[in-house]
N, C-alpha and C positions, 0 to 999 in steps of 0.2 A: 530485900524485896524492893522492887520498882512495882510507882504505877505506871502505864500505859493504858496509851486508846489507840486500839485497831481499825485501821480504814480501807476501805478497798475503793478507790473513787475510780468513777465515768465520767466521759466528756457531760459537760455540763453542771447542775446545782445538786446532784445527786450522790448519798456517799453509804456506806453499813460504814457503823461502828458500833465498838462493842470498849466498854471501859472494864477494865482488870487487872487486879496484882498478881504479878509471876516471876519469878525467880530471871534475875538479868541473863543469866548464863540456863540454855535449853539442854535437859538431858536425854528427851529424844527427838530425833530429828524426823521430820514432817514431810520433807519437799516430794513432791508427786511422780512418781514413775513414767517411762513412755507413756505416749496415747496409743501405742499396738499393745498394749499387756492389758485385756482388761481383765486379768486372774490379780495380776499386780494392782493395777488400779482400786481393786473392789476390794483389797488387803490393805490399804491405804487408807482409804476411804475408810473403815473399821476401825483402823489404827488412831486414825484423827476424832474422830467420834467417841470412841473410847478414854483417851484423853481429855475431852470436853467435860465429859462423864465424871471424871477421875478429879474434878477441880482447876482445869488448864484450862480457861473458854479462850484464850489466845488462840488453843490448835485448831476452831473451828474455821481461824482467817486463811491458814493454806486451802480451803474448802472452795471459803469466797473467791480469793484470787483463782484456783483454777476452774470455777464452776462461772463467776460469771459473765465474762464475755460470752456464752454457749448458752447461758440463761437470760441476757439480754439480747441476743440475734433471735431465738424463740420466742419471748415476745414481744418481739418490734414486726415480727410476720405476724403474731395472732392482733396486735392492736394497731396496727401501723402509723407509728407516733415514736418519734426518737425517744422523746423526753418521758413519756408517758411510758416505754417500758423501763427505760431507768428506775423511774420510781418503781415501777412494777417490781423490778428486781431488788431493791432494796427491801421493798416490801416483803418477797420470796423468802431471799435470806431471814429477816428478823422473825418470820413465822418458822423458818425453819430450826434457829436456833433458841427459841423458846421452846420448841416443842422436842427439843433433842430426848427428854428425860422419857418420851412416849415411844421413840421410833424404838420400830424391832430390830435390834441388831442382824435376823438374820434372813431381814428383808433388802434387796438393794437398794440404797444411797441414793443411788442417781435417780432410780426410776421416783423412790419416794421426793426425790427434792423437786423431778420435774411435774407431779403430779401437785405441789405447790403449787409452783408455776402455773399450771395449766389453770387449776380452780382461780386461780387471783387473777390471772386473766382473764379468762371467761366471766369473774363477777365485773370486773371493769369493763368490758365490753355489756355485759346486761344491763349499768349502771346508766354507762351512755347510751343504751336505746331510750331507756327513759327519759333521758335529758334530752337525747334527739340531737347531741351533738355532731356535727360532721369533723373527717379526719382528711386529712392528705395522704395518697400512698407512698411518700417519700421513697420509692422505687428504687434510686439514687446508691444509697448506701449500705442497703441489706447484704448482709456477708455470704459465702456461699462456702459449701463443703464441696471437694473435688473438682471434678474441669467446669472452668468458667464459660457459659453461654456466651456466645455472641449476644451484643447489647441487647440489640431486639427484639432478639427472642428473649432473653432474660426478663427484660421488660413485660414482650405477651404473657411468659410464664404466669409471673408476679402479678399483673394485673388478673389474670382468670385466679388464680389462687386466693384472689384477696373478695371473689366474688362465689366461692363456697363459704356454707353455712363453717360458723365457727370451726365445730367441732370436726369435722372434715375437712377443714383446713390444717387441723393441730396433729388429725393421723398422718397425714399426708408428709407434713413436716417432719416429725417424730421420726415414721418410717425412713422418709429416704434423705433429709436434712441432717438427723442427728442418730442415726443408724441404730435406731430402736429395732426390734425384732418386731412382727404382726401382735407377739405375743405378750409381748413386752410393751408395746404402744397402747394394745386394745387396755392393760393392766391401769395404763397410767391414766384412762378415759373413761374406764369403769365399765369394761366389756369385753367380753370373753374371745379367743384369737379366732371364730368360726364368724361373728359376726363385726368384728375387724376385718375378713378378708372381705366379705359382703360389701363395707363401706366402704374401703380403700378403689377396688372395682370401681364402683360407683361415682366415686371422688374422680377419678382415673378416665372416666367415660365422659363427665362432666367438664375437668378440663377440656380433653379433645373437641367436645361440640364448644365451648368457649373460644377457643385457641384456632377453630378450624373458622369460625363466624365472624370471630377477628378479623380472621386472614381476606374472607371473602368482601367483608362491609371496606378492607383496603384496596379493595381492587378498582 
């Protein structure tokens, strides 16, 4: 038996680790399947979890590494603060993997880990109204899924989206950033898919008057 400590570090002072003994030589192998299988994926995901379960907390670090670059782009859009979702994510994870002995296996992974995420966000951002601190939108470096906008608009985007209420911000993300379902986003925000499509709409109409008022106060 070895020890080891498991790290999963991000640019900056940010890291998960997890300290444990586990056999040098692995007798099953973890590594993550395409990102087009999500039948594979969510068998994977079970597989690693199960493991955890089993006495291996090593297997929850193939979790970390393919989970958190996708949990720190999420939220650096809900807190717009490089460093600040770092932490945020660190945070995610070690709630996540304390609480492995609760999750229901035959609930999905991703949606319960992003529903971490979301609540640890949203209490960081209540935190900071209280404090009344102000943020930067570092605009700059936010990663994107699929065709990349022209700067500018990118830019409009991202500024109207960072000027919806939280949680209209997080559907909006969820849905078309990290290809949650209506039904599956409204699950992770603690709302049913009838009243997910209501906000999304809403969310949807509120950019356009943002992005269109933009356009005009440019002219």
């Amino acid at each position: 038996m070895s020890s080891w400590v498991l790290e999963q570090r991000w640019p900056g002072r940010s890291r998960f680790a997890v300290r444990c003994w586990f056999p040098a030589v692995l007798a099953v192998r973890l590594d993550p399947p395409p990102d087009d299988d999500p039948a594979a994926i969510a068998a994977w995901e079970t597989a690693c979890v199960r493991e955890v379960r089993r006495g291996r907390p090593e297997a929850f670090n193939p979790l970390v590494a393919y989970y958190a670059p996708r949990i720190r782009a999420y939220l650096h859009r809900m807190v717009r603060h490089r460093q600040e979702a770092e932490d945020l994510t660190q945070e995610t994870f070690l709630k996540a993997y304390r609480s492995l002995g609760r999750f229901d296996a035959g609930r999905s992974f991703r949606r319960w880990l992003y529903t971490i995420a979301t609540n640890t966000g949203l209490n960081a951002l209540r935190s900071r109204q209280r404090r009344g601190v102000a943020v930067d939108l570092e605009l700059d470096a936010l990663p994107e899924r699929g065709p990349v906008a022209p700067s500018a608009e990118k830019e409009r985007l991202e500024a109207a989206l960072a000027g919806l209420a939280p949680r209209a911000r997080q559907l909006v993300t969820l849905h078309y950033h990290e290809g949650f379902t209506l039904a599956e986003a409204g699950a992770v925000l603690g709302i049913g898919e009838g009243a997910a499509k209501v906000a999304l709409c809403r969310a949807r109409r509120q950019l356009r008057e943002m992005m269109l008022q933009e356009a005009d106060d440019g002219l």
